[in-house]
C-alpha positions as CSV (number, residue, x, y, z in Angstrom):
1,X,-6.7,5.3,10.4
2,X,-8.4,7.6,8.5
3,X,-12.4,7.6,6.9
4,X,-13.1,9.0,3.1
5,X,-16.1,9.6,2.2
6,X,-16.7,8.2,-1.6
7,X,-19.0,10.3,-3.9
8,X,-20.3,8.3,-6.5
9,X,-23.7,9.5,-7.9
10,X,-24.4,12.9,-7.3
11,X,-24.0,16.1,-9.2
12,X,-21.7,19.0,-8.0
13,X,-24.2,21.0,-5.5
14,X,-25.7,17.4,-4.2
15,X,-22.4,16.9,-3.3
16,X,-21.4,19.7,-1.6
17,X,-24.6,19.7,0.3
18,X,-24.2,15.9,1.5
19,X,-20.3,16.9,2.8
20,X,-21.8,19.9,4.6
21,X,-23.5,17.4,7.0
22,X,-20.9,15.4,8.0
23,X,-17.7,17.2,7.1
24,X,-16.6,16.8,11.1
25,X,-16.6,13.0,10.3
26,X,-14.9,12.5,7.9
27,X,-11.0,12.7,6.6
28,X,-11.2,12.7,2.8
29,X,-13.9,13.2,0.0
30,X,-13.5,11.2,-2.9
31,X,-15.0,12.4,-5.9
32,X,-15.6,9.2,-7.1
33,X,-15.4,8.2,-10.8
34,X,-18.8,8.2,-12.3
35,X,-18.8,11.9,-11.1
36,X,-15.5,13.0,-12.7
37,X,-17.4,11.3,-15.8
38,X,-20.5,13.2,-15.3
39,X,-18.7,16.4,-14.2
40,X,-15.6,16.7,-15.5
41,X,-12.5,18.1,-12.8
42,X,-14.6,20.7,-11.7
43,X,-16.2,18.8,-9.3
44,X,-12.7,18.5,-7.8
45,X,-12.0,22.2,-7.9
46,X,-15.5,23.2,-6.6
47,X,-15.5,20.2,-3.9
48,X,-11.8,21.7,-2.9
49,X,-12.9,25.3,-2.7
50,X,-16.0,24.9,-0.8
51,X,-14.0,22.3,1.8
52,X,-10.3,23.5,1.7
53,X,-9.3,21.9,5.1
54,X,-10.6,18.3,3.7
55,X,-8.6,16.0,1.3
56,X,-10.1,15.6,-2.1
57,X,-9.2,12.6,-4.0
58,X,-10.0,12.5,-7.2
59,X,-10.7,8.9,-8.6
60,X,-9.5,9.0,-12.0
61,X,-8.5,5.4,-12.4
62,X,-5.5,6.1,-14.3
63,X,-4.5,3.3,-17.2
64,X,-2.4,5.7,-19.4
65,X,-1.0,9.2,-19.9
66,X,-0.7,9.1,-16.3
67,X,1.4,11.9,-16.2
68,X,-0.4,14.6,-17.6
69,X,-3.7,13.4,-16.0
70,X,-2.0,13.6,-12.7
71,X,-0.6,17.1,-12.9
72,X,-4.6,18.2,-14.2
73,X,-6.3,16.6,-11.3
74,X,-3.7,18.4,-8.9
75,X,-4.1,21.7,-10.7
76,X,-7.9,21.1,-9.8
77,X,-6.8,20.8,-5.9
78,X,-7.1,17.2,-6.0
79,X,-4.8,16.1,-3.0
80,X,-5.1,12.6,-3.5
81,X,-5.2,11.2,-7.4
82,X,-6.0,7.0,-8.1
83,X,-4.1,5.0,-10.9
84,X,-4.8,1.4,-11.8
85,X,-2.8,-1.3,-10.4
86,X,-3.1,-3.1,-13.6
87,X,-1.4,-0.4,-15.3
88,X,1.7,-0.8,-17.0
89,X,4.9,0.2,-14.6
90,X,5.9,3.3,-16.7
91,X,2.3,4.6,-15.9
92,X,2.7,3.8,-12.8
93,X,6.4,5.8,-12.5
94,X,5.0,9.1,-14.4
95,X,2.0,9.1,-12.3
96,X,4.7,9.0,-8.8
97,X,6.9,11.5,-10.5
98,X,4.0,14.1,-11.1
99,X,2.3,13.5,-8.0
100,X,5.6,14.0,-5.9
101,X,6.9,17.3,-7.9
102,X,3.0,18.7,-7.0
103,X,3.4,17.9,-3.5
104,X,0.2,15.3,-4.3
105,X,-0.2,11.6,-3.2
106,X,-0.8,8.6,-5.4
107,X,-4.1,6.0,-4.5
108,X,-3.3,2.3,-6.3
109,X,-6.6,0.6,-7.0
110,X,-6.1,-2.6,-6.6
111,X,-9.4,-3.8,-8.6
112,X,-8.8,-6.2,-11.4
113,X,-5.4,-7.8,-10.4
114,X,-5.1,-11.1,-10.2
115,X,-1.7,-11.8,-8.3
116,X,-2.1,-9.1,-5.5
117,X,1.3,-10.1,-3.3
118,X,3.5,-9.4,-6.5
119,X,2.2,-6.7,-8.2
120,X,1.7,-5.1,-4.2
121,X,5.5,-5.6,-3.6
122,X,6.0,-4.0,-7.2
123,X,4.0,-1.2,-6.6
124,X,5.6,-0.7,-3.2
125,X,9.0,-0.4,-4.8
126,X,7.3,2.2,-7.1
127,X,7.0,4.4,-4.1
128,X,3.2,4.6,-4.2
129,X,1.3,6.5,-1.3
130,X,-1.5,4.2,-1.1
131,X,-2.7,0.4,-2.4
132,X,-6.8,0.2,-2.1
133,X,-8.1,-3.8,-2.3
134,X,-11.5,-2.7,-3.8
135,X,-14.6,-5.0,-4.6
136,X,-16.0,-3.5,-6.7
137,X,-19.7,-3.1,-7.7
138,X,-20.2,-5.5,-9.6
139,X,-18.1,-8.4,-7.6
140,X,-19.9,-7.1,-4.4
141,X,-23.1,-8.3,-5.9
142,X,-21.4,-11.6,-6.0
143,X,-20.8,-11.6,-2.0
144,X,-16.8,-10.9,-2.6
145,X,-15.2,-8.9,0.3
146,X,-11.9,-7.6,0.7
147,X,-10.6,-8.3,3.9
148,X,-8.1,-11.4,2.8
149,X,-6.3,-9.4,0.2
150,X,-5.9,-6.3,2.6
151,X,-3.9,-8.3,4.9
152,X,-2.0,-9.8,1.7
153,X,-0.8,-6.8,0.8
154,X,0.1,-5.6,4.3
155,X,2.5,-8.4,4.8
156,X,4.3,-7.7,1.9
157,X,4.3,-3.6,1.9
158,X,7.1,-1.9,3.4
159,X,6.7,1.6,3.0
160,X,3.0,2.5,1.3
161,X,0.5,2.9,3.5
162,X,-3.0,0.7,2.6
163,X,-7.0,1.2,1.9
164,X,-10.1,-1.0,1.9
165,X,-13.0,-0.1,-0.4
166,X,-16.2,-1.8,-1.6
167,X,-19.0,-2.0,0.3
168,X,-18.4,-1.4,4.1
169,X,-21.4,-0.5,6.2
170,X,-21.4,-0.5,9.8
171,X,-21.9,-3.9,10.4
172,X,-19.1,-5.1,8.9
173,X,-16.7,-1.7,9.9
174,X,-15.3,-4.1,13.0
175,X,-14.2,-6.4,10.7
176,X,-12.3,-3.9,8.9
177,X,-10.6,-1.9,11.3
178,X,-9.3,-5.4,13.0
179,X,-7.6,-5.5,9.6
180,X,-6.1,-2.8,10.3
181,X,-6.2,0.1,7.0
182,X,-4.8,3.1,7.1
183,X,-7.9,4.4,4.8
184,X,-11.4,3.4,5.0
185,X,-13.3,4.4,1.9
186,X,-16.9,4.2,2.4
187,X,-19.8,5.3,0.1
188,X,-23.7,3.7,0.4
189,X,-22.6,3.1,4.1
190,X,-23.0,7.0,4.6
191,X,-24.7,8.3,1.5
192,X,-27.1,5.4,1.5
193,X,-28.4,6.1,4.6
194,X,-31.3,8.7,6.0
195,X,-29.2,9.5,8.9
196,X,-25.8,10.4,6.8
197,X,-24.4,12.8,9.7
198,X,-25.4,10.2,12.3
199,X,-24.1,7.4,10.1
200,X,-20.6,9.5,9.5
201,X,-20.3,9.4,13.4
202,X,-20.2,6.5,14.5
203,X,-17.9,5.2,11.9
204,X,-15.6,8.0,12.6
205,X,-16.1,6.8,16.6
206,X,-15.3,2.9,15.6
207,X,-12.3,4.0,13.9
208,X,-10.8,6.1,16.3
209,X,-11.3,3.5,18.7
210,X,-9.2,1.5,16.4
């Protein structure tokens, strides 16, 4: 089980400074979307050079062209690039394609589908890395978690591997490893708090207890 780090809203140095403190915690940095908006790829490429022994996932959200926007994100040293799981199948195939011929893996976000066990299995036979559940923003403000359609998809998924996104903290961190992700994507829960190093920890500490 592994714990990435989402980056969500910050500019390219506030980034790299707020990775600086708790790089020894953490697994992955996700440059999360609003930043790519904001910044453009080259918060993937600078994020990647200052931290080459971290994964970078680049959260691109892929709906279309999924292809080409794969192979740029990789040439930007993203290790990890996210498509839509409400994309259509041939996005979903040219994004797998690209990703494999780079040597790059491939994040589903789950957000937005309505008939997770199906379009899971689907996805699964695409031979996707990853499938994320994620609540996002604005369903979190409605008191939706995750948790159910994580172990939805695990009973279905033979060979991707699976994430959990939207609004962990520690509190409810138990809860999630006893689900049992391979990825744990967590962004206020570190970069909310004024301890972020000492934060960082003791999630890392929960989830290699496992």
């Amino acid at each position: 089980m592994k714990l990435q780090l989402a980056l969500d809203l910050v500019n390219i140095p506030q980034a790299i400074e707020l990775v600086k403190e708790i790089e020894e915690h953490v697994d992955v940095v996700e440059i999360g979307t609003p930043v790519v908006i904001n910044e453009g790829l080259k918060a993937v490429k600078e994020m990647k050079a200052a931290f080459p022994n971290l994964a970078v996932l680049a959260d691109l959200k892929i709906m279309d062209a999924a292809g080409y926007e794969v192979s740029q994100a990789s040439a930007a040293g993203a290790d990890i690039i996210t498509i839509l799981g409400a994309a259509e199948d041939a996005s979903i195939k040219g994004a797998v394609e690209e990703a494999k011929k780079q040597g790059k893996q491939i994040l589903v976000d789950m957000i937005a589908v309505k008939d997770i066990a199906t379009r899971a299995k689907e996805l699964d036979e695409l031979g996707v890395d990853y499938i994320c559940v994620h609540t996002g923003y604005d369903l979190q403000a409605q008191g939706q978690n995750s948790f159910e359609d994580l172990a939805t998809i695990k009973s279905v998924v033979k060979n991707a591997k699976t994430a959990v996104a939207g609004g962990i903290k520690l509190e409810t961190l138990p809860e999630v490893i006893k689900a049992q992700p391979d990825l744990v994507i967590v962004g206020g829960g570190i970069t909310g708090q004024e301890n972020k190093k000492a934060a960082a920890a003791k999630m890392q500490e929960l989830i290699k207890q496992g």
